[in-house]
LOVEXMI-427597 format. One line per field, with one value per residue: residue number from 1; x, y, z of N, C-alpha, C in turn; residue in three letters. Coordinates in steps of 0.02 Angstrom, whole numbers, plus 32768, in hexadecimal, padded with zeros to 4 digits. Example, Ala and Ser with C-alpha at 12.3 -4.5 7.8 and 13.67 -1.06 7.14 Angstrom:
<rs>
num c(1 / 2)
n_x c(8294 / 8282)
n_y c(7EE4 / 7F90)
n_z c(8186 / 8162)
ca_x c(8267 / 82AC)
ca_y c(7F1F / 7FCB)
ca_z c(8186 / 8165)
c_x c(8294 / 8285)
c_y c(7F5B / 8002)
c_z c(8186 / 818A)
residu c(Ala / Ser)
</rs>
This chain:
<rs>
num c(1 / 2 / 3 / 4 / 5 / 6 / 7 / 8 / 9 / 10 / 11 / 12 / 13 / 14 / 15 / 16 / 17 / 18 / 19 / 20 / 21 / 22 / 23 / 24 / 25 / 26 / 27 / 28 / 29 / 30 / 31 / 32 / 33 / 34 / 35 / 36 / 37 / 38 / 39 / 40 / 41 / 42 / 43 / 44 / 45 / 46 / 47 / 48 / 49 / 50 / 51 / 52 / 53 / 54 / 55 / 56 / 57 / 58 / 59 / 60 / 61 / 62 / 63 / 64 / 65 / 66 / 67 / 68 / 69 / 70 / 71 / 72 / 73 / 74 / 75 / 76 / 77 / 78 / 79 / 80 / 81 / 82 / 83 / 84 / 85 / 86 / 87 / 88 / 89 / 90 / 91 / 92 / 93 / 94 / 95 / 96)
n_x c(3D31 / 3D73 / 3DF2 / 3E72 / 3ED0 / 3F6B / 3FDA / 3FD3 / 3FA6 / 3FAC / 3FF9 / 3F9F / 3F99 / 3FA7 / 4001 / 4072 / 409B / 40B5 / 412A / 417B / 418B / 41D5 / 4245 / 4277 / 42C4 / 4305 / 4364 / 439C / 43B1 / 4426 / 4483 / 44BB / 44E8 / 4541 / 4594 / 45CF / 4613 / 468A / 46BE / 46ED / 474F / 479F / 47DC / 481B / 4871 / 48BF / 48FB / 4934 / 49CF / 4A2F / 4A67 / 4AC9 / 4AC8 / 4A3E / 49E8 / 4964 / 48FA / 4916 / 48D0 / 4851 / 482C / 482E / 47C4 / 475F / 4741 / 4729 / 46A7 / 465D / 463C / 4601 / 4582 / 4561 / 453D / 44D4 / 4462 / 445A / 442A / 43A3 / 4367 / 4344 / 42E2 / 4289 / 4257 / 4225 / 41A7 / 4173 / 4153 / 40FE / 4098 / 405C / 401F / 3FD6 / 3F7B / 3F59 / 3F28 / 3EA4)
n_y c(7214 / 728F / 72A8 / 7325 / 7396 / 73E0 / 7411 / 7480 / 74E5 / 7583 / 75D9 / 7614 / 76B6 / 76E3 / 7682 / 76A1 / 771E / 7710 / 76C7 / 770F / 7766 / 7732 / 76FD / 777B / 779A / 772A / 7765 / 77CA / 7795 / 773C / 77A6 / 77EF / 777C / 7780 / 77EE / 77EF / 778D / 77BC / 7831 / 77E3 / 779B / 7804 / 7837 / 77C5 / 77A8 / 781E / 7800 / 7796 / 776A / 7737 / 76C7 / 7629 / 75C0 / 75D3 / 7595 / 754C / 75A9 / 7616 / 75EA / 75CE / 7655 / 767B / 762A / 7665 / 76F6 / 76AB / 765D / 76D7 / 770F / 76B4 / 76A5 / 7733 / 771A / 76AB / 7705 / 776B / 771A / 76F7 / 7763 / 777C / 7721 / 7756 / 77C0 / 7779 / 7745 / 77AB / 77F0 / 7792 / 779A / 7811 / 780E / 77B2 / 77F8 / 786B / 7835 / 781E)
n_z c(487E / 4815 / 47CF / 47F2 / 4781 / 47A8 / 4772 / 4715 / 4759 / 47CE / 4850 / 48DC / 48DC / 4971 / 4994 / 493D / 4963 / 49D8 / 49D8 / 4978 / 49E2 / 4A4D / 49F5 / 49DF / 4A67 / 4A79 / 4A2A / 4A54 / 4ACD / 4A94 / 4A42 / 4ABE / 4B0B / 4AA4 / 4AAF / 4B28 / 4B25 / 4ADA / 4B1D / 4B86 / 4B2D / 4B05 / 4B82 / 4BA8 / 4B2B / 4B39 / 4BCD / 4BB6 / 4B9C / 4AF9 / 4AF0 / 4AFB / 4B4E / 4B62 / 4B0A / 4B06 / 4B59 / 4B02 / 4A95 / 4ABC / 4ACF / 4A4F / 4A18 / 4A69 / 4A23 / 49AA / 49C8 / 49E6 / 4981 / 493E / 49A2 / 4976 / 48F5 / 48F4 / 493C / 48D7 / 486E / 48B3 / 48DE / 4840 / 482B / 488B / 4855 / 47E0 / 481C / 4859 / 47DF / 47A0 / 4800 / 47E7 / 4769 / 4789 / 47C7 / 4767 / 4712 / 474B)
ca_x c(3D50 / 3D9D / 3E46 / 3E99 / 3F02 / 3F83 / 4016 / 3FB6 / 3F8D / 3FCA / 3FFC / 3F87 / 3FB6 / 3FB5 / 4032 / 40B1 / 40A4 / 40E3 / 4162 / 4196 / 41AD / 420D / 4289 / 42A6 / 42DD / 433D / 439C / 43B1 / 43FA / 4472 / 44B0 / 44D8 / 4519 / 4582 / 45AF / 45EA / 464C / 469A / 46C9 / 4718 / 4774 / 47B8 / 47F1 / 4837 / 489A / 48E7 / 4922 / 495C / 4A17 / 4A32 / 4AA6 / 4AD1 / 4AA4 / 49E1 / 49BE / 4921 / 48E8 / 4906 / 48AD / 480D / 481E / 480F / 478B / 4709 / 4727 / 46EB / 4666 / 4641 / 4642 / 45D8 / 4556 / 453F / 451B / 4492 / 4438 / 4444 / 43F1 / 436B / 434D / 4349 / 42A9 / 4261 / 4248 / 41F3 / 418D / 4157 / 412B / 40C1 / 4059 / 404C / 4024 / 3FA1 / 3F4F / 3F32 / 3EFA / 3E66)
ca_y c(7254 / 72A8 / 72DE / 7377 / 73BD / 7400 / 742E / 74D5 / 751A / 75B9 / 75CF / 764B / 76F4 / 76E0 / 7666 / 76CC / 7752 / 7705 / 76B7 / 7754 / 7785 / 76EB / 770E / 77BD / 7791 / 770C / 7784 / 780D / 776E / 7725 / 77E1 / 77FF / 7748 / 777F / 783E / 77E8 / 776A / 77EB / 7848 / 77B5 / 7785 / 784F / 7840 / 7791 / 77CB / 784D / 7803 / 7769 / 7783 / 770F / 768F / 75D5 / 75A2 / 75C7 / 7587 / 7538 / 75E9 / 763E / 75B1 / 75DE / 769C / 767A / 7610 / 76A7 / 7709 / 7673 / 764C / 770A / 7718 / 7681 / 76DB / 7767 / 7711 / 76AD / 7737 / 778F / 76ED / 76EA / 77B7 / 777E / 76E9 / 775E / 77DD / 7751 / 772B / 77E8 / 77EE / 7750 / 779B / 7863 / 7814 / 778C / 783E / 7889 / 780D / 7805)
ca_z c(4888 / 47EC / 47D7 / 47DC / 476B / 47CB / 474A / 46F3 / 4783 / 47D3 / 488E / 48EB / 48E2 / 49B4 / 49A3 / 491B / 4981 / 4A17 / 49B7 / 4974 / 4A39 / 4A4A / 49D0 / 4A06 / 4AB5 / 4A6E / 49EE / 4A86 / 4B02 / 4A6C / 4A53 / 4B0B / 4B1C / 4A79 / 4AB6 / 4B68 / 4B2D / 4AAA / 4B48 / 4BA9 / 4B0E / 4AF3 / 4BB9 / 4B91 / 4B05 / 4B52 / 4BFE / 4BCF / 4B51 / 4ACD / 4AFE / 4AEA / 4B84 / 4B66 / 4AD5 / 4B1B / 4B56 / 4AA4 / 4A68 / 4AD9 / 4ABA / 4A02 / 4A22 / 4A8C / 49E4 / 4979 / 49F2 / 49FC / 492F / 4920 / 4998 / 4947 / 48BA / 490D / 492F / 4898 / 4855 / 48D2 / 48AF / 47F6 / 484B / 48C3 / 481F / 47AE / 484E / 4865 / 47A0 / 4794 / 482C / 47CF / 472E / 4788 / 47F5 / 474A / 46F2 / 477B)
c_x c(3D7A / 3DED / 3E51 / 3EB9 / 3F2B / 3FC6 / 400A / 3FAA / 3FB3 / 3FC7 / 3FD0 / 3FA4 / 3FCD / 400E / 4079 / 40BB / 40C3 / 411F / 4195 / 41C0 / 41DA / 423A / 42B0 / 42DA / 4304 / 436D / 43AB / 43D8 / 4446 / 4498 / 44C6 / 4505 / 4560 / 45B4 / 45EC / 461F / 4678 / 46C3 / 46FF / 474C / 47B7 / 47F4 / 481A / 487E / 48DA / 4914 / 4950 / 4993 / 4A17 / 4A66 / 4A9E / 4AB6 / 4A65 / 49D2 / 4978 / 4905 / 48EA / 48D6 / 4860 / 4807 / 4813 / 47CA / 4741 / 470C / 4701 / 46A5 / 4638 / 462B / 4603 / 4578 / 452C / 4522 / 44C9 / 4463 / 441F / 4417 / 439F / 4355 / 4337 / 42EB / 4280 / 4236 / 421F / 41B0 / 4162 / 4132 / 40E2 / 4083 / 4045 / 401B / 3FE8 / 3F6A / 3F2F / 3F10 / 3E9B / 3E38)
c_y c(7265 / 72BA / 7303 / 7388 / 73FA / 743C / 7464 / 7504 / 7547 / 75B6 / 760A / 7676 / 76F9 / 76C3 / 7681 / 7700 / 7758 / 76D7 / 76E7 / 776B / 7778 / 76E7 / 7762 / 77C3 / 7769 / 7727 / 77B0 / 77C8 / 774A / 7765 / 77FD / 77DA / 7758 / 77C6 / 7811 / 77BE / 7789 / 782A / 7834 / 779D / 77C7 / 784C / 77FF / 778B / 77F5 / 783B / 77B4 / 7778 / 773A / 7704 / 7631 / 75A7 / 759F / 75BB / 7586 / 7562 / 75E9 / 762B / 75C2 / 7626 / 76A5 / 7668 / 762E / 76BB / 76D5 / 766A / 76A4 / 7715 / 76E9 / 769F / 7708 / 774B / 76E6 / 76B6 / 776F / 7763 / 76F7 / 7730 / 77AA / 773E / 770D / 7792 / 77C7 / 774D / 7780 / 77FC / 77C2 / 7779 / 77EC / 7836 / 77E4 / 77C7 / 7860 / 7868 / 780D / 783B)
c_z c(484B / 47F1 / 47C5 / 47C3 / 478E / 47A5 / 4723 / 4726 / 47B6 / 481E / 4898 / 48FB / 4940 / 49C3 / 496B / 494D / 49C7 / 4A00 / 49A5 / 49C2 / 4A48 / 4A28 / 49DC / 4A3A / 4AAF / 4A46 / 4A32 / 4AAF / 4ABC / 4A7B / 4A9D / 4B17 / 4AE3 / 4A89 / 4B0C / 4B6F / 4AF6 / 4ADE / 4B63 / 4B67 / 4B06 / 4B39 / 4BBF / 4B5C / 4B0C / 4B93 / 4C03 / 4B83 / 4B3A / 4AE4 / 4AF9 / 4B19 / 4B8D / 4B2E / 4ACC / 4B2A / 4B2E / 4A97 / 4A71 / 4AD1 / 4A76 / 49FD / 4A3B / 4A48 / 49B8 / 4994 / 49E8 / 49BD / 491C / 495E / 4988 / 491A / 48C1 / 4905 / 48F8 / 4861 / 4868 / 48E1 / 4875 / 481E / 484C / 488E / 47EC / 47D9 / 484B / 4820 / 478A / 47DA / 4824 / 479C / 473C / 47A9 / 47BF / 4720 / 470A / 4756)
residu c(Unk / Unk / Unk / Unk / Unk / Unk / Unk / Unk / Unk / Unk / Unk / Unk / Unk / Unk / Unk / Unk / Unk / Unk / Unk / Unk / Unk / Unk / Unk / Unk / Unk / Unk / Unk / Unk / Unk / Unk / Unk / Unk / Unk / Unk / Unk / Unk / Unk / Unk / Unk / Unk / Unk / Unk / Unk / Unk / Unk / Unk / Unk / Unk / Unk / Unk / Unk / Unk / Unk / Unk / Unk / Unk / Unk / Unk / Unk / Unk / Unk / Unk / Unk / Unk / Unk / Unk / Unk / Unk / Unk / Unk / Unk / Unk / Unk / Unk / Unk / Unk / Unk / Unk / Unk / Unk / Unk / Unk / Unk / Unk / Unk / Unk / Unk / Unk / Unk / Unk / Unk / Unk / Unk / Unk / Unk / Unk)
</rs>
């Protein structure tokens, strides 16, 4: 039985294209998960007052923004993916 050279070869357009899908739906749930906890942090913010006694609070209301910051960014990665991903399967359609 020969072997295959596996490391040149190109995923089927079937399978970019549901990849592609697959990163959409995961950039639309990050941004929701990042809009919602961007929300809860805003409503967080606001009802609890800065004082000595919560440190440990503060500490976790800083913490949704970071979490909410780091998020976004994420997804703006995996937009920046889902975009290479949508090119490689234009650029293999005209090739044909």
């Amino acid at each position: 039985m020969p072997i295959r050279n596996t490391k040149n070869r190109k995923p089927a357009p079937q399978k970019v294209a549901a990849a592609v899908s697959q990163s959409k739906e995961v950039v639309e749930e990050i941004r929701d998960a990042a809009h919602d906890l961007a929300v809860a942090h805003a409503v967080l913010q606001k009802t609890i007052p800065d004082s000595p006694k919560a440190p440990d609070v503060q500490g976790a209301v800083k913490r949704t923004a970071e979490v909410q910051q780091s998020l976004d960014k994420s997804a703006e990665k995996l937009e920046t993916v889902t975009a290479k991903l949508e090119d490689e399967l234009k650029d293999g359609a005209a090739k044909k």
